[in-house]
C-alpha positions as CSV (number, residue, x, y, z in Angstrom):
1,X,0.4,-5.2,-73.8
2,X,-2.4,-5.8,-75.8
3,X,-1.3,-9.4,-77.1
4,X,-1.5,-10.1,-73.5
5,X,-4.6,-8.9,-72.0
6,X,-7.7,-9.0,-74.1
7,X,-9.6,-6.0,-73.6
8,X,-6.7,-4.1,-72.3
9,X,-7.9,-0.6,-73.8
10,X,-11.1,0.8,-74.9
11,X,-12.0,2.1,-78.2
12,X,-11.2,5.6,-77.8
13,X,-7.4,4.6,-76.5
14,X,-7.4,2.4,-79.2
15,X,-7.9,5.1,-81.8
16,X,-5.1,7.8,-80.0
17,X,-3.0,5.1,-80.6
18,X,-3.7,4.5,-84.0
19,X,-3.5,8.2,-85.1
20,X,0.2,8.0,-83.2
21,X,1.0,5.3,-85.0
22,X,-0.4,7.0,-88.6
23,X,1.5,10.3,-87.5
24,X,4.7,8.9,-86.7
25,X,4.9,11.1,-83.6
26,X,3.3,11.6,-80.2
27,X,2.5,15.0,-78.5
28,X,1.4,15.9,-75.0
29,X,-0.1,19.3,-74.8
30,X,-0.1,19.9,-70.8
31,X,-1.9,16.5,-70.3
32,X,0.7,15.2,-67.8
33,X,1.9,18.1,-66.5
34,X,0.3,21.7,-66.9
35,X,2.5,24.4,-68.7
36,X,4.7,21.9,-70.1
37,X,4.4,20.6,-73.6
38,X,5.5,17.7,-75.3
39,X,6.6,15.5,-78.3
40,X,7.6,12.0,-78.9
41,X,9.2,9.7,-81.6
42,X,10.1,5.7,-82.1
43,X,13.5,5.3,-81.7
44,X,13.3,1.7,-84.3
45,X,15.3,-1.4,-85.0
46,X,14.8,-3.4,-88.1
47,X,11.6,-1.7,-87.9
48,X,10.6,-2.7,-84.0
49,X,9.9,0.0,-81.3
50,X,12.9,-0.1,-79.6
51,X,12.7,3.7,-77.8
52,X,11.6,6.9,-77.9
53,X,13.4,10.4,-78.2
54,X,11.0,13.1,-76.4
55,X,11.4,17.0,-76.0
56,X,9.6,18.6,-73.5
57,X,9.2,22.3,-72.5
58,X,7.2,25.3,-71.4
59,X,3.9,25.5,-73.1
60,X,4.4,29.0,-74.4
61,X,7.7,28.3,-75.8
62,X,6.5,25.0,-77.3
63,X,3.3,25.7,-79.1
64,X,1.5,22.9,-81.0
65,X,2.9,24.0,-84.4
66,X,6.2,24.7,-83.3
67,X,5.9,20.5,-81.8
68,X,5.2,19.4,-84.7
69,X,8.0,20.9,-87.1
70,X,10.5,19.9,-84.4
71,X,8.8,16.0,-84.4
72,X,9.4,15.8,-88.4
73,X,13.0,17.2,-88.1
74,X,13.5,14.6,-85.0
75,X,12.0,11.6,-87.4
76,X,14.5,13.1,-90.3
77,X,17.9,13.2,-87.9
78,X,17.0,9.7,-87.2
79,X,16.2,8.3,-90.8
80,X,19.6,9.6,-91.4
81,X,21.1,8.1,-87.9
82,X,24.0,5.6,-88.3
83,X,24.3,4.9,-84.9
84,X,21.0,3.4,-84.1
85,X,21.0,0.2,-82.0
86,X,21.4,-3.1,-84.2
């Protein structure tokens, strides 16, 4: 998106983006839908974005901390995936 509109995103969208990106993982803590909470990992192909594997659930159930252990097990399993997309 960006290589094709200039100006496409401000600066602080810019730096979410950036601390994705430096985290490895995405989360959503009721911002698109309240009570439910979120995390997100790149799904990659020879290093390229290709997808993303996302869990979602009740906020109470899935507290920040408890997102963030299962995003580092998610980025493990699929390190170790032999059946990603070539």
């Amino acid at each position: 998106m960006l290589s094709h509109r200039t100006n496409a995103l401000d600066a602080a969208h810019l730096k979410q983006i950036e601390a994705v990106r430096a985290k490895g993982y995405a989360l959503d803590l009721q911002a698109y839908h309240p009570g439910i909470h979120g995390v997100a990992i790149p799904w990659r192909d020879n290093g390229e974005v290709k997808a993303s594997i996302c869990l979602t659930g009740p906020a109470k159930e899935y507290p920040q901390a408890r997102l963030i252990q299962l995003a580092w097990m998610m980025m493990q399993t699929v390190e170790r995936a032999a059946v990603q997309p070539r």
